[in-house]
C-alpha positions in Angstrom: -15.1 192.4 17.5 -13.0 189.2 17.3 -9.3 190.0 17.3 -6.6 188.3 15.2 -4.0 186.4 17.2 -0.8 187.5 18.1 2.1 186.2 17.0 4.0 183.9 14.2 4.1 180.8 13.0 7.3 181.3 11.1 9.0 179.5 8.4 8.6 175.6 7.7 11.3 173.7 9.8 13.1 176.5 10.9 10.3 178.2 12.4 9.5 175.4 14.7 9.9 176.0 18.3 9.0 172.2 19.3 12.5 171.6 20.9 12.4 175.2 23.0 9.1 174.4 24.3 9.9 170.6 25.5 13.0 172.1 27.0 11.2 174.3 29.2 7.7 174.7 28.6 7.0 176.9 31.9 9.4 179.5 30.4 8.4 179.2 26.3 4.9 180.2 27.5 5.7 183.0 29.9 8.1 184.3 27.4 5.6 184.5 24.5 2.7 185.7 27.2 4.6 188.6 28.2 5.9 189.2 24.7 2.5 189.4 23.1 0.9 190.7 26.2 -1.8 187.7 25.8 -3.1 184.6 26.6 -3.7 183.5 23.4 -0.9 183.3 20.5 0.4 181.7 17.8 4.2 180.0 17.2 4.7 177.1 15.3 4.8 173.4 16.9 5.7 170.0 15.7 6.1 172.2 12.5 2.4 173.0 12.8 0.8 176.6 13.1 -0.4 176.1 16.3 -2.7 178.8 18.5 -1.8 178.5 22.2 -4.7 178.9 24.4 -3.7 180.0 27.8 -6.2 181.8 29.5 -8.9 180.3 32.0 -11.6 181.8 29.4 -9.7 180.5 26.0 -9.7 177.1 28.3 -13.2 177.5 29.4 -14.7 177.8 25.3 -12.5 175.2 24.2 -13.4 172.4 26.6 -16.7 173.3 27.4 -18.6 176.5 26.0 -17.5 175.6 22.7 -16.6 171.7 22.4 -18.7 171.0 19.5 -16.4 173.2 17.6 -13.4 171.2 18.2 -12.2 167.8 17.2 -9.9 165.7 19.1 -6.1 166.1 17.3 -4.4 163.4 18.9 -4.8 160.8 16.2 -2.2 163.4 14.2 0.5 161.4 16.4 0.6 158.0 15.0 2.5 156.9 17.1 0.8 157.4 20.0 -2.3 155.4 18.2 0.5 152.3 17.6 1.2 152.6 21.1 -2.4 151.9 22.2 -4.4 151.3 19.2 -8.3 152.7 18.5 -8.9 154.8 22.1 -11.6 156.7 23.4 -9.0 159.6 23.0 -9.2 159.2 19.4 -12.9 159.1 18.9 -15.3 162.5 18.3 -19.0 163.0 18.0 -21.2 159.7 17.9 -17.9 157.2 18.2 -16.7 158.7 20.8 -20.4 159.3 22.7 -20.7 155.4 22.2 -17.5 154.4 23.9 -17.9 157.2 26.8 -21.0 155.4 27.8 -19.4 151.5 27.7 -16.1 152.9 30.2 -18.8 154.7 32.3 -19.9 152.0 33.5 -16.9 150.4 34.9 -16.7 153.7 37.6 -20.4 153.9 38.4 -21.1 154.1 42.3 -21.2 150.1 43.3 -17.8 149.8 41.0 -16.0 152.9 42.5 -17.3 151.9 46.0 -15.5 148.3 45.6 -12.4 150.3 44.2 -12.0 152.2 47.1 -12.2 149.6 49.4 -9.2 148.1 47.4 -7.4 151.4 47.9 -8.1 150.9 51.6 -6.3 147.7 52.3 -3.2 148.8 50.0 -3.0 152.0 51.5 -3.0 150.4 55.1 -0.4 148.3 54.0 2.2 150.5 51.3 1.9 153.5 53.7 2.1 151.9 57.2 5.7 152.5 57.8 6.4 155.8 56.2 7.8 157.0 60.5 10.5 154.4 59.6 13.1 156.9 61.3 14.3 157.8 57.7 13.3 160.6 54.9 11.3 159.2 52.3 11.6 159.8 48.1 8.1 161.4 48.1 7.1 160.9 44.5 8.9 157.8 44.2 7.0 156.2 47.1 4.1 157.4 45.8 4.5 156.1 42.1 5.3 152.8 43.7 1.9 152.9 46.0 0.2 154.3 42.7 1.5 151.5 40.7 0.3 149.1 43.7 -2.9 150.6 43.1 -3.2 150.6 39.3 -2.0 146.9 39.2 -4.7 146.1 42.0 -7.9 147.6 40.2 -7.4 147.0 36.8 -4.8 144.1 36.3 -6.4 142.1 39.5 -2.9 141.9 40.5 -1.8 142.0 44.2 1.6 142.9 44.7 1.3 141.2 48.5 0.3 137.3 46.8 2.5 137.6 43.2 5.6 139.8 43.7 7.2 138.6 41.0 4.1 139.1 38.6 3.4 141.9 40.1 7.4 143.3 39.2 7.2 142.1 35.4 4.2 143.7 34.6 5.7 147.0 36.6 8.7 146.5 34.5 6.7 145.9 30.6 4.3 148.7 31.6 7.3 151.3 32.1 9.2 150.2 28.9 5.6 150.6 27.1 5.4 154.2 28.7 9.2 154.6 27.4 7.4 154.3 24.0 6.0 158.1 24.5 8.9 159.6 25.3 11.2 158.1 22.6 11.9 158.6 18.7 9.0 156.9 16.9 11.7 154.2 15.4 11.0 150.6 15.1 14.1 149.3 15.0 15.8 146.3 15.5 19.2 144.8 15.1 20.8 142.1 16.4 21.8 142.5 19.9 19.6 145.7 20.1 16.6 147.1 19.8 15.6 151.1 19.5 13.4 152.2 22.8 10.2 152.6 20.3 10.8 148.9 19.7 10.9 147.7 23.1 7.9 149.5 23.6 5.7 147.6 21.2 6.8 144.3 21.9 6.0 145.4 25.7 2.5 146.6 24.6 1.9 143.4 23.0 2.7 141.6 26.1 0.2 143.8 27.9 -2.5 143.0 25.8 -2.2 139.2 25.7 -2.0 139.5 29.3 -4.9 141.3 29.6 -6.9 139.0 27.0 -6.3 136.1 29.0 -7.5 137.8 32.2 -10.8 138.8 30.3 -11.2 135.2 29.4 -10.9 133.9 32.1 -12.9 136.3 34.5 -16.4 135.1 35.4 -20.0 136.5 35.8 -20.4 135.1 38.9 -17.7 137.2 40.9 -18.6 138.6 44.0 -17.9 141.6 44.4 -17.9 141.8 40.5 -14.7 142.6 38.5 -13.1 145.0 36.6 -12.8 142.5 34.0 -16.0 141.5 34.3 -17.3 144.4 34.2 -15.2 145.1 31.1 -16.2 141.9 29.2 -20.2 143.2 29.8 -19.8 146.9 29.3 -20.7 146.4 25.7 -17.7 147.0 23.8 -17.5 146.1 20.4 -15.1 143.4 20.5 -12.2 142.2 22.5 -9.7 144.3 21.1 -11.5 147.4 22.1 -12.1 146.7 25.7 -8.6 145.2 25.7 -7.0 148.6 24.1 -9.0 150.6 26.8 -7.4 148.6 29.2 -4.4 148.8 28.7 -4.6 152.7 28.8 -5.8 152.0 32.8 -2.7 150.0 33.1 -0.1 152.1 31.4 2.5 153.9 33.6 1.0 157.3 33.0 -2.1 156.5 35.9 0.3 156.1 38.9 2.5 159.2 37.4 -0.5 161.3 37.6 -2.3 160.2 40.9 1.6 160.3 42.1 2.2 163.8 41.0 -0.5 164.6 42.7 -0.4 163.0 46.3 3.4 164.4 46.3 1.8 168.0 45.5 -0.6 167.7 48.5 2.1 167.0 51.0 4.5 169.3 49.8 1.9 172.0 50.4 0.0 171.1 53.3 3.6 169.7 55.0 5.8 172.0 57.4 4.5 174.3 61.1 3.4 176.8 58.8 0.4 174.4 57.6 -0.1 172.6 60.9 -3.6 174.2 61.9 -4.7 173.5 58.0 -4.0 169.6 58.9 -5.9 169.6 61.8 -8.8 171.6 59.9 -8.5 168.7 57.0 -8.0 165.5 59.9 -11.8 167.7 60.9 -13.4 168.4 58.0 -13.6 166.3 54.6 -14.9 169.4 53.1 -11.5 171.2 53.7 -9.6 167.8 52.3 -12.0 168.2 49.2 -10.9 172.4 49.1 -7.2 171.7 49.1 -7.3 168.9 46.7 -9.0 171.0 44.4 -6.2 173.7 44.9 -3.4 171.1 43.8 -5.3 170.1 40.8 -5.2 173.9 40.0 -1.9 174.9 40.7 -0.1 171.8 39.9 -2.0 170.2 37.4 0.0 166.5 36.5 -0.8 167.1 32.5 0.1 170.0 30.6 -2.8 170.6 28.7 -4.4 169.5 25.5 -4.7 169.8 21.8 -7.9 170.2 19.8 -8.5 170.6 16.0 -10.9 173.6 15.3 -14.0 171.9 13.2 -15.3 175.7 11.9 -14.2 178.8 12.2 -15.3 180.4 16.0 -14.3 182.9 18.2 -12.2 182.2 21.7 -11.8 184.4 24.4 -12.3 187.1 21.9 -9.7 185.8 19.3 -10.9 184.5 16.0 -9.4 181.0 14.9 -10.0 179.7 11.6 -11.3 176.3 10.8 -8.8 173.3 10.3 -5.9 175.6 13.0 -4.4 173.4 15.7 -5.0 174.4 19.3 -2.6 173.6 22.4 -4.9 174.3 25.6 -2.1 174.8 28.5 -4.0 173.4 31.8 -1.2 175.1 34.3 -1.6 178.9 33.0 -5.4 178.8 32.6 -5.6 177.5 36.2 -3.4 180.3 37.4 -5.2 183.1 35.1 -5.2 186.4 37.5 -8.2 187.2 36.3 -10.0 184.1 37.1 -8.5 183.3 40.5 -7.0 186.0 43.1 -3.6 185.9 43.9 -3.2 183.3 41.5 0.2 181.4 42.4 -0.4 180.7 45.9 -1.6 178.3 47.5 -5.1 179.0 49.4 -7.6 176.2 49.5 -10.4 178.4 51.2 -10.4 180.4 47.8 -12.9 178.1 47.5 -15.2 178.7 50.5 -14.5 182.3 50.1 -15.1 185.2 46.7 -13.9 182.3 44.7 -16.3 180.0 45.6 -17.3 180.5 42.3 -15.2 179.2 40.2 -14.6 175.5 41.4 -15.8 175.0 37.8 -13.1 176.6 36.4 -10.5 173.9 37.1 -9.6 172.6 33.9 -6.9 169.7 34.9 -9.5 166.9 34.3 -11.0 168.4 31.2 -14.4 169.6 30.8 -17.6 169.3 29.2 -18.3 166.0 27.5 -15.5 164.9 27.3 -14.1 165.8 30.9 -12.3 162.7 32.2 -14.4 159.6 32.7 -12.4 158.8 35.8 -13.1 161.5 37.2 -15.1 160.6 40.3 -12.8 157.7 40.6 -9.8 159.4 41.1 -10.8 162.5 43.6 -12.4 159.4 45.5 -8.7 157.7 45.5 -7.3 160.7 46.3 -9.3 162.0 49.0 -9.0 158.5 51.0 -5.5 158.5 50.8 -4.3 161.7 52.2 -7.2 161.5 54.6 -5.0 158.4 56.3 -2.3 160.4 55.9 -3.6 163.4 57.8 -5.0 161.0 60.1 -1.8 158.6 60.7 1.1 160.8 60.2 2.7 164.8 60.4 5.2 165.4 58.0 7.9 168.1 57.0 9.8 169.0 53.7 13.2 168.7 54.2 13.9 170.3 50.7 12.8 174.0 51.7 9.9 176.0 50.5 11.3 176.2 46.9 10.6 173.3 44.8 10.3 173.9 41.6 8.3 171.6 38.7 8.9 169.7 35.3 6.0 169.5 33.5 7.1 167.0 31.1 5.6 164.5 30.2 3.5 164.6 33.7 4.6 167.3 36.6 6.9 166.4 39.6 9.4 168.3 41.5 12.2 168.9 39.7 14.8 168.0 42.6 14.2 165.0 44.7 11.8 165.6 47.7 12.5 163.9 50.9 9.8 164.5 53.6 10.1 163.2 56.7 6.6 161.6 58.2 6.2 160.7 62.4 3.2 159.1 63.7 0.6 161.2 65.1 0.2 158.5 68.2 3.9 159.1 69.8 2.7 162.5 70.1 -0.5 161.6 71.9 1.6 159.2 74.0 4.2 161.9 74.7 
C-alpha cells in the first residue's frame, strides 16, 4: 500500500527552506532524514512543494524503473535556459530521443579512441612535474589539467601552441559559469555590470567562437574533428549544435572530471592504501572498481530534479502528478541498505556481495537519459590516474579528515595539498 510522504511543504515564502539547504545541503538532508525517519520527504524549495528522493530505490524508479513517468524540470529555471539556450537537458520524449542520438555520435568508439589519445599527450605533459619538490593544490591542478583537456577536445585549442587563446577562453568560460551561481539580473550601468550580465555577454562570445570554428572545420580532417563531427551529426541547424557545444566547453566539465581525479587520490593516497596502488598499477579491473567507488561516495553533482508526468508510486511512496522531485545522488549512493558499510571507502564491494549492484550508482544518471558522455569520461578518467599510479606515489598532507561542499559541484572543503614523488627514484634507490 503506497504511503503518503512525510513531511511539509509549509507556507508560501516563509516556508521555503531554499537558503538552509544551499547553505549546507549535507546537513538539511540528514536533518529531515533522521526527522522523518525516511528517505523520501517533502519541504518546500525555490518556493516549490518539492518531494526529496533520497534513497538508492526512490533513485533507482526515478531514473530508470520509472523514467517514462517523469519529465525533465529544468527548463522551470529560465535562467539556466538563457545561459545556454535550447539543450538536450531541456528536451523529453521524442525531442529529446532525437537529439540523444545526433550527440551520440560525437563519443562513438573511433571518436572516443582519438579523444583519448588527446588526453594522452596532455596528460604526459600537465602532469609530468607533479615530484617538483613542492606540495601541490590538488583540485586546483586538476581543474587546470581538466580545463587543458576540455579546451583540447571540444574547442581544438592547445594550451602548448596558443596560450594566450587558450587563457581568454579559460577566462570567458568561468565568467559564463559565474552566470549559475549569481542573481539572475541583467544589469548594466555605466562603469558596471551585475555578474548575470557578464555572463551573457561571455556566453555570446563563446558561441561566435564556436560558430567560426564550425565553419571553418573541414570534411577532410584526418583524424576527423569534433567539429566536424558536430557539423555532420545532424543537428537541426547551427544554433543547436553550437548551444550543445558550448555546454562541452563550459567550466562545469573540468569541475566535475576535477572533483573527481582529486577524490581518487585523496582516497587511494597515504601507507595505509599502498598495497591498493600496486593492485591498481596490476590490474585495470581494480582501477575500474575504485573509480566506481568515488563516483559513489563522492559524486561531483548533487542530484537532479524531475517533474512527475502522472501520478506513480516510488519506493513505496505515492507522488501526485505535476509534484516536483529533487533526486539527491550522494545519499542514494550511500543508502545502507543498498551498499554495506555505506560510508567507507571499499572498491572490492564490487568484486565481493556487492558485486551486484554496480548498477546502482546513480552519479551519471540512468536509463535513457543516463549521461551521453558516459563512456567518454570513465575512459578519461581511467587513463589518467592509471599514469598516475604508474608515474608517481603520493601522500595527503591534510590528514584523513577532509570534508566536502557539494555546491555547485563537490570538492574538499579545505585546500588539499598532496605531495607526489616519482616511482623511478625509488627503483633507483
Amino acid at each position: 500500500m503506497e504511503k503518503e510522504v512525510p513531511g511539509s511543504a509549509g507556507w508560501t515564502i516563509t516556508g521555503d527552506r531554499s537558503l538552509e539547504f544551499a547553505n549546507s545541503p549535507l546537513q538539511f538532508v540528514e536533518k529531515k532524514i533522521t526527522q522523518y525517519d525516511s528517505h523520501v520527504f517533502l519541504a518546500r524549495a525555490l518556493n516549490i512543494p518539492t518531494v526529496f528522493v533520497c534513497s538508492n530505490k526512490g533513485v533507482q524508479h526515478i531514473l530508470s524503473e520509472k523514467e517514462d513517468s517523469f519529465k525533465m524540470g529544468y527548463r522551470d529555471f529560465g535562467y539556466i535556459h538563457n545561459l545556454f539556450g535550447d539543450l538536450l537537458l531541456f528536451y523529453d520524449d521524442a525531442e529529446a530521443t532525437r537529439v540523444r542520438k545526433v550527440i551520440s555520435q560525437l563519443f562513438d568508439p573511433l571518436q572516443c579512441h582519438h579523444y583519448i589519445e588527446q588526453v594522452n599527450s596532455i596528460a604526459d605533459a600537465f602532469l609530468s612535474n607533479l615530484d617538483s619538490g613542492h606540495p601541490v593544490q590538488l583540485y586546483e591542478t586538476f581543474k587546470r589539467f581538466a580545463t587543458a583537456v576540455s579546451c583540447k577536445l571540444f574547442l581544438d585549442l592547445d594550451w602548448r601552441e596558443d596560450k594566450l587563446q587558450f587563457d581568454t577562453i579559460t577566462s570567458i568560460a568561468t565568467l559564463h559559469w559565474h552566470g549559475l551561481i549569481s542573481v539572475p539580473l541583467s544589469i548594466q550601468i555605466t562603469g558596471w555590470s551585475s555578474s548575470f550580465s557578464k555572463a551573457m555577454k561571455a556566453k555570446n562570445y563563446l558561441l561566435e567562437y564556436i560558430r567560426k570554428k564550425l565553419n571553418s572545420c573541414s570534411s577532410n580532417d584526418a583524424p576527423r574533428s569534433f567539429f566536424t563531427v558536430a557539423k555532420e551529426a545532424g543537428f537541426k541547424d547551427e544554433e543547436e549544435a553550437s548551444h550543445h557545444i558550448l555546454l562541452f566547453v563550459s567550466a562545469l566539465i573540468p569541475k566535475a572530471l576535477a572533483s573527481m581525479l582529486t577524490s581518487f587520490c585523496i582516497a587511494t593516497s597515504g601507507l595505509d592504501q599502498e598495497c591498493f596502488r600496486e593492485q591498481m598499477r596490476a590490474s585495470d579491473d581494480c582501477i575500474d572498481d575504485a573509480l566506481l567507488e568515488v563516483q559513489r561516495l563522492w559524486p561531483p553533482f548533487l542530484g537532479g530534479r524531475r517533474i512527475a508526468k502522472e501520478d506513480v508510486s516510488i519506493d513505496g511512496y505515492k507522488i501526485p502528478k505535476d509534484t516536483t522531485v529533487a533526486f539527491i545522488t550522494w545519499f542514494a549512493n550511500r543508502d545502507p541498505r543498498v551498499f554495506a558499510e555505506a560510508d567507507k571507502f571499499n572498491p572490492s564491494r564490487f568484486q565481493n556481495g556487492d558485486k551486484e549492484h554496480r548498477n546502482l550508482v546513480w552519479t551519471f544518471g540512468g536509463g535513457k537519459r543516463i549521461c551521453v558522455g558516459y563512456n567518454l569520461i570513465n575512459k578519461l578518467l581511467k587513463t589518467v590516474c592509471k599514469k598516475l599510479l604508474l608515474k608517481y606515489d603520493y601522500q595527503c598532507n591534510t590528514g584523513d579528515n577532509v570534508s566536502y561542499k557539494t555546491l555547485p559541484v563537490a570538492r574538499p572543503r579545505q585546500t588539499v595539498n598532496m605531495t607526489f614523488w616519482s616511482r623511478e627514484v625509488n627503483k633507483a634507490s
